[in-house]
C-alpha positions as CSV (number, residue, x, y, z in Angstrom):
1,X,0.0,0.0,0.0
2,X,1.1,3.1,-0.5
3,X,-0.3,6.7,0.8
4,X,-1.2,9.5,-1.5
5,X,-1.9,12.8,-0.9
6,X,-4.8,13.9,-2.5
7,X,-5.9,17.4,-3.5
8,X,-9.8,18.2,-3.9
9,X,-10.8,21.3,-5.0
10,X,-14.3,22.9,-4.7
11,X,-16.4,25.9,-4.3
12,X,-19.1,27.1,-1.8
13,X,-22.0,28.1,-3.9
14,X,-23.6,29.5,-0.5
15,X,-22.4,31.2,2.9
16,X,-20.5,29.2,4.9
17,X,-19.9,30.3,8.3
18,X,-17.3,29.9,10.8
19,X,-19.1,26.5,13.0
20,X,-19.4,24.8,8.9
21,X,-16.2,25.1,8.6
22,X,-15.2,24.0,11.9
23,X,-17.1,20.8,11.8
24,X,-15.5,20.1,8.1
25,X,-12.6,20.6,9.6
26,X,-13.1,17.8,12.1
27,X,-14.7,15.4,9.6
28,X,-11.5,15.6,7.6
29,X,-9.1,15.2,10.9
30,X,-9.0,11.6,10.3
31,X,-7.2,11.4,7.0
32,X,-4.8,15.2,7.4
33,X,-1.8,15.1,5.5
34,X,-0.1,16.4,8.3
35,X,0.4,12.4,9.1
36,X,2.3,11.6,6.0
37,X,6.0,13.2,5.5
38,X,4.9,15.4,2.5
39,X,1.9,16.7,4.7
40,X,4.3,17.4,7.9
41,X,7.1,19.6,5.8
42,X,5.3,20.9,3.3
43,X,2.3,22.0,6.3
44,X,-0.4,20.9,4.6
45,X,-3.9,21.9,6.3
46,X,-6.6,19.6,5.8
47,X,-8.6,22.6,4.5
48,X,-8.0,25.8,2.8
49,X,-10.5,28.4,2.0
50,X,-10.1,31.5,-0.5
51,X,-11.4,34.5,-0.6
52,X,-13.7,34.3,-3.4
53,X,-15.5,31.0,-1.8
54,X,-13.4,28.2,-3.3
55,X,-11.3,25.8,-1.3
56,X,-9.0,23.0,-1.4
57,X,-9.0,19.4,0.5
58,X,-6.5,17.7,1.2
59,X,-6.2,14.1,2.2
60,X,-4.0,11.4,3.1
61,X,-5.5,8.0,1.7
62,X,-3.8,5.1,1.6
63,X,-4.2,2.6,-1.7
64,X,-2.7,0.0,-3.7
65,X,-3.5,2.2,-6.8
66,X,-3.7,6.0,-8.4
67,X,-7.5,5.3,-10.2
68,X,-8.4,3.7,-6.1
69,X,-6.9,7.0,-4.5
70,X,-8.3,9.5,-6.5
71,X,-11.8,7.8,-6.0
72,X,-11.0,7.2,-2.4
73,X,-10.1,10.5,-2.0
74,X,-13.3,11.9,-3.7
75,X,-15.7,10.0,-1.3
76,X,-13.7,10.8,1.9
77,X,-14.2,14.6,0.8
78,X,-17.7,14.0,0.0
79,X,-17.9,12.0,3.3
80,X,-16.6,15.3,5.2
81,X,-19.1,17.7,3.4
82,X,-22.2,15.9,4.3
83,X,-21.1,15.4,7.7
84,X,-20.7,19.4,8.0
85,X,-24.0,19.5,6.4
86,X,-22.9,20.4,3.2
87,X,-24.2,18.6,-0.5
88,X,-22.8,18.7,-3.9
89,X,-25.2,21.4,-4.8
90,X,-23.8,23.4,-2.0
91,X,-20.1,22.4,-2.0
92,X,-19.5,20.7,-5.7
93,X,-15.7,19.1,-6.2
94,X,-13.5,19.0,-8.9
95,X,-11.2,16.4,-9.8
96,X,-9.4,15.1,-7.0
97,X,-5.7,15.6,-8.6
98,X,-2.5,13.5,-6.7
99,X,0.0,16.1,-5.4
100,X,2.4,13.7,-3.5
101,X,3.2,10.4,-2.6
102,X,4.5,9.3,0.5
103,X,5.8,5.6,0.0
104,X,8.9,3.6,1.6
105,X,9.7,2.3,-1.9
């Protein structure tokens, strides 16, 4: 197995306050890239949101392949939004895009 970090990028298409954030924030604790050694230099937050209502995912997942990370890493995100209460209409993603790779081999 190897673990991939995993970026997800999306937009709010509505207002999403401070306690929104804050419970996305603890849906995605479980898979932060801080826990991988890409994740811990490069201080990589689980969540970052812009100015202008987008924001970026990132997630540590752990697979045997790219194709089974990248969909891995789509449902987690998914996973986090509806636990904070947020849908696709609400929070779509764009494709969730490799950005390192943190194997022994």
């Amino acid at each position: 197995m190897t673990t991939y970090v995993i970026t997800v990028p999306g937009t709010f298409t509505a207002e999403v306050g401070q306690e929104t954030r804050a419970r996305l924030n603890r849906a995605l604790r479980p898979v932060d890239p801080h826990r991988t050694r890409l994740g811990d230099a490069e201080d990589l937050d689980p969540l970052t949101v812009n100015e202008d209502d987008t924001f970026t995912i990132r997630l540590a997942v752990e697979s045997d392949s790219v194709p089974h990370a990248e969909e891995d890493a789509r449902r987690l995100a998914d996973s986090a939004l509806n636990a904070a209460g947020l849908d696709d209409t609400s929070a779509p993603l764009g494709p969730a895009v490799i950005t390192g790779i943190d194997s022994d081999m």
